[in-house]
C-alpha positions in Angstrom: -20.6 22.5 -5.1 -18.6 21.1 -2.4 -14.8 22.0 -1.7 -12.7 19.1 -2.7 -9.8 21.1 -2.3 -8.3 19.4 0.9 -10.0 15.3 -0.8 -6.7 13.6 -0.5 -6.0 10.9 -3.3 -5.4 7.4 -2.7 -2.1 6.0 -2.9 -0.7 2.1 -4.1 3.0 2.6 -3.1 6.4 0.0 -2.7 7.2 -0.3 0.4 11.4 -2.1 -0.7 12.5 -5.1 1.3 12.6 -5.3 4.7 14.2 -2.5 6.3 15.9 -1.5 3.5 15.7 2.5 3.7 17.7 2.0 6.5 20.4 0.2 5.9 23.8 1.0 3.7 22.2 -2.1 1.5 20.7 -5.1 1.4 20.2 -7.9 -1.3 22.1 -5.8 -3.4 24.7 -2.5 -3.9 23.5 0.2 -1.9 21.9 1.9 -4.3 19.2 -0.4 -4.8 16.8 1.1 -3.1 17.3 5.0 -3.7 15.1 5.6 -6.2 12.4 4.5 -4.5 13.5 6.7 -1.3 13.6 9.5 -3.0 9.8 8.8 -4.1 8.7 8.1 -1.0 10.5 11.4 0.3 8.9 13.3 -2.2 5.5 12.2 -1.1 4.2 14.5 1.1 4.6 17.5 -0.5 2.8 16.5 -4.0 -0.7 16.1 -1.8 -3.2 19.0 -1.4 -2.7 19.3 2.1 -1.2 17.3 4.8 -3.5 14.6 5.7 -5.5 14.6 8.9 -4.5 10.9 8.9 -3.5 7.5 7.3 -5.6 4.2 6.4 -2.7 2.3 5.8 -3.5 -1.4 3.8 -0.2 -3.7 4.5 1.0 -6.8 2.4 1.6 -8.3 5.6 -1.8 -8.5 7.9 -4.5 -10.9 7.1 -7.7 -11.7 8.9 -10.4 -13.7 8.9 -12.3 -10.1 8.0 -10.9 -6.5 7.3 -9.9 -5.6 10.8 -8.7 -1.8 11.4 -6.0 -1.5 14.2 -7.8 0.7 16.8 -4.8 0.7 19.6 -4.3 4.4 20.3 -0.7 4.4 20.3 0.9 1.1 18.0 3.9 -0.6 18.6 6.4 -1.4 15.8 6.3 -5.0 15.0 9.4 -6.0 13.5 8.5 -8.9 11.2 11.6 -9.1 9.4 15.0 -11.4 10.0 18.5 -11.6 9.3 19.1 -7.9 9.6 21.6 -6.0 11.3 20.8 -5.4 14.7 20.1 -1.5 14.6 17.5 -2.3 12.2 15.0 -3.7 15.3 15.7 -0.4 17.4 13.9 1.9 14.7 11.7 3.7 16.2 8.2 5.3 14.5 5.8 6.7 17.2 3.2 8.2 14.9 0.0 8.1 17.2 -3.2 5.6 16.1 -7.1 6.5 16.2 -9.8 4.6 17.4 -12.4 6.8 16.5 -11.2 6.6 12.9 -10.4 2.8 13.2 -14.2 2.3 14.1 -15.6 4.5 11.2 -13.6 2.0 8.9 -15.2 -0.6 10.6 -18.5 1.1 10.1 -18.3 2.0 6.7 -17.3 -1.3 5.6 -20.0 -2.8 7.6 -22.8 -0.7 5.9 -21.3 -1.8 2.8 -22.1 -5.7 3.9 -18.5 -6.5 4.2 -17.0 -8.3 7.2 -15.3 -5.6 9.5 -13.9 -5.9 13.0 -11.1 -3.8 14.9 -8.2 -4.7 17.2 -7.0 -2.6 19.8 -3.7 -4.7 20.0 -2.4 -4.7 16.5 0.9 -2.7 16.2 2.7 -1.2 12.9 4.0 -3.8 10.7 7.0 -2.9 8.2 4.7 -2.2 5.2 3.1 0.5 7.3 6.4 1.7 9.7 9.4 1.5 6.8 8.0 3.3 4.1 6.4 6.0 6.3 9.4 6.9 8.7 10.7 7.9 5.2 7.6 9.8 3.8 6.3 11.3 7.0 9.1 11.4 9.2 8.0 13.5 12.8 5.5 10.5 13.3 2.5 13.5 13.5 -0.1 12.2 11.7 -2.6 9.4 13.3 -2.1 6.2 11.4 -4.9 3.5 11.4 -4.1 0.2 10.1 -6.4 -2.3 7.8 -5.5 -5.7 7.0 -6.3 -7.6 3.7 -9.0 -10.1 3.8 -7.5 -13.9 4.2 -9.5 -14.6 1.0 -7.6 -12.3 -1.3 -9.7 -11.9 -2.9 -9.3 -8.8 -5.6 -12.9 -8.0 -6.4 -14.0 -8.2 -2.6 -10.6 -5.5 -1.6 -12.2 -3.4 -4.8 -15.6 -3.2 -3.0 -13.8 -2.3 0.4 -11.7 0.5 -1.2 -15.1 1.8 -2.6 -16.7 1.6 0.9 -14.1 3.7 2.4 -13.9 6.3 -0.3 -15.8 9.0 1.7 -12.6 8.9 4.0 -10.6 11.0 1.3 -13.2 13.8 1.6 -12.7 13.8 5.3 -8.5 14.7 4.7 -7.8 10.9 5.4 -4.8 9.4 2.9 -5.6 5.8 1.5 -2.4 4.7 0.9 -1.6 0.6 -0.3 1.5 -0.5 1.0 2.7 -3.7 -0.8 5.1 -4.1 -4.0 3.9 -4.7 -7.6 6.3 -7.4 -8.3 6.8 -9.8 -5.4 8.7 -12.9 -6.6 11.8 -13.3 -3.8 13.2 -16.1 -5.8 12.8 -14.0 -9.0 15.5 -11.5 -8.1 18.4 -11.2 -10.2 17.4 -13.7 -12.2 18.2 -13.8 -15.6 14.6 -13.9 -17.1 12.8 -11.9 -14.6 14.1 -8.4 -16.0 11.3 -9.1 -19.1 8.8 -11.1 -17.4 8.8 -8.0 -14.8 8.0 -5.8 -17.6 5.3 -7.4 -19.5 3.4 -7.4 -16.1 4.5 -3.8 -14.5 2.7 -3.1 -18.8 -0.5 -4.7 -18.6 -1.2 -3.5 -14.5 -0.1 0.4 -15.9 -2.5 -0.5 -18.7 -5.0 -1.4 -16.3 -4.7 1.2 -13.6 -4.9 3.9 -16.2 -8.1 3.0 -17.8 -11.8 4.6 -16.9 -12.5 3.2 -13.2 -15.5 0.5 -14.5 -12.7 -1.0 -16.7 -9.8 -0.8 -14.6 -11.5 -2.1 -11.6 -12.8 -5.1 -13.8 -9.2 -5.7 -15.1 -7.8 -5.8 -11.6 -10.7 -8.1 -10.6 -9.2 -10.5 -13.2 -5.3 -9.4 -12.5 -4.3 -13.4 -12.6 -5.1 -13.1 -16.5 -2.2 -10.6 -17.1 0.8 -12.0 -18.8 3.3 -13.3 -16.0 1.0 -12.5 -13.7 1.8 -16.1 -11.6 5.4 -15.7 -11.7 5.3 -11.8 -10.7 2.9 -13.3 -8.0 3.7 -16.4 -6.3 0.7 -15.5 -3.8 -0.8 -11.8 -4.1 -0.8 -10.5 -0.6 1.5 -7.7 -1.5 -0.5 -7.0 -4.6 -3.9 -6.7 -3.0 -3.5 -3.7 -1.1 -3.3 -2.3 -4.8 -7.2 -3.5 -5.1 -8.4 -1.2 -2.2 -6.9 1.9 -3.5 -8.1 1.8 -6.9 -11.3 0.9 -5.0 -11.1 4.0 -2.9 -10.0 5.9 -5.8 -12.8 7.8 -7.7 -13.8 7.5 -11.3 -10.9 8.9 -13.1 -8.1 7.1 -14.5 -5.2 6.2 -12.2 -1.7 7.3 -13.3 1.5 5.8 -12.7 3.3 8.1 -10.0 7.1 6.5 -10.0 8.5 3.3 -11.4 12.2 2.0 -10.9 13.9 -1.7 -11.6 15.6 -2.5 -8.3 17.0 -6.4 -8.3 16.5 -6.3 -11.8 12.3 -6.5 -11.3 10.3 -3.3 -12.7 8.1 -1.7 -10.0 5.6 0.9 -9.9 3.5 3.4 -7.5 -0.1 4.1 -8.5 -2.1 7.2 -7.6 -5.7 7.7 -7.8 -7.1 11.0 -8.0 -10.9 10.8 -9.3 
């Protein structure tokens, strides 16, 4: 039987707002956010080994098709505003890999998907902000995928599936979005409930056998709230790739916290 001792999982994970790990707050008392550093802190050390790199899926990078960032060594792209200044000097120099990059390519190809690369593409804040946090010496090679501009969920299912293999080879799947995403929504008096029913019926879904969980996902927009917890789902999606990538067990729910008065959750996927 082969060794799966070293088959990293694949991860759905919150990735806050803006640069908000590095800040003494935003949109809220500084302790918004901690919980979820703390999480994101913890990360590394609950995996089997340390990963021989990251496929990263960001909320924020759509294209025409999946397109894996293949520039050797990424620049930040700070695609956030209105924050203090220090906040566009952080600095992330975790190395890319276009070897890797074109095996995603590949692999998605053979599956009959749409798949290109881009030598250019830099780290976005989904990728850069949560991971200066979890892997902070920037060692591990970091490839980036975007979301297809379709959205949608049943096509990213079939890409996470296609790109499975990648957890046997020590890579780490991780989905970097948020599973509530409603900016107006914050604070708001009704969202507090709303946020719950949903953050309910996608735990529901995530941990149930993978043939019913991936056709739950498929049909997310049938969960309760699910349009006001998702204005447009781009930070969702990346949700739909891991659970494709991630096996035939059950999911579990890995942390969940209610910062701005919204529940959110990570999702890990061991099968």
């Amino acid at each position: 039987m082969p060794d799966n001792s070293q088959r990293q999982p694949a991860i759905f994970l919150p990735h806050g707002g803006g640069p908000c790990f590095f800040m003494d707050w935003t949109w809220g008392p500084a302790e918004t956010w901690k919980a979820t550093r703390h999480f994101l802190e913890s990360l590394a050390s609950t995996l089997p080994a340390q990963p021989k790199a990251l496929l990263v899926i960001s909320g924020h990078w759509e294209e025409p098709a999946f397109t894996a960032g293949s520039a050797a060594a990424p620049q930040l792209i700070y695609d956030y505003s209105g924050f203090p200044a220090h906040t566009y000097q952080l600095t992330w120099p975790a190395p890319g890999d276009p070897a890797l990059a074109a095996r995603v390519a590949h692999l998605l190809r053979d599956a009959g998907l749409p798949a290109a690369t881009d030598p250019t593409r830099g780290y976005d804040h989904g990728v850069f902000i949560p991971l200066k946090v979890a892997f902070p010496q920037a060692q591990i090679p970091v490839v980036t995928l975007s979301l297809n501009h379709s959205l949608d969920p049943a096509l990213h299912i079939a890409a996470g599936r296609a790109l499975a293999p990648l957890r046997d080879e020590g890579v780490l799947v991780i989905g970097s979005g948020m599973s509530f995403h409603n900016l107006r929504g914050y604070f708001q008096p009704q969202t507090a409930d709303r946020a719950r029913a949903f953050d309910a019926w996608l735990t529901t879904a995530v941990e149930s056998p993978a043939l019913e969980r991936n056709t739950l996902l498929a049909k997310w927009r049938e969960a309760p709230f699910a349009a006001f917890a998702h204005p447009r789902e781009e930070h969702l999606i990346p949700l739909m790739i891991a659970a494709g990538a991630g096996g035939d067990a059950p999911g579990k729910r890995i942390f969940t916290d209610e910062p701005m008065g919204a529940k959110i959750s990570a999702y890990r996927f061991d099968g």
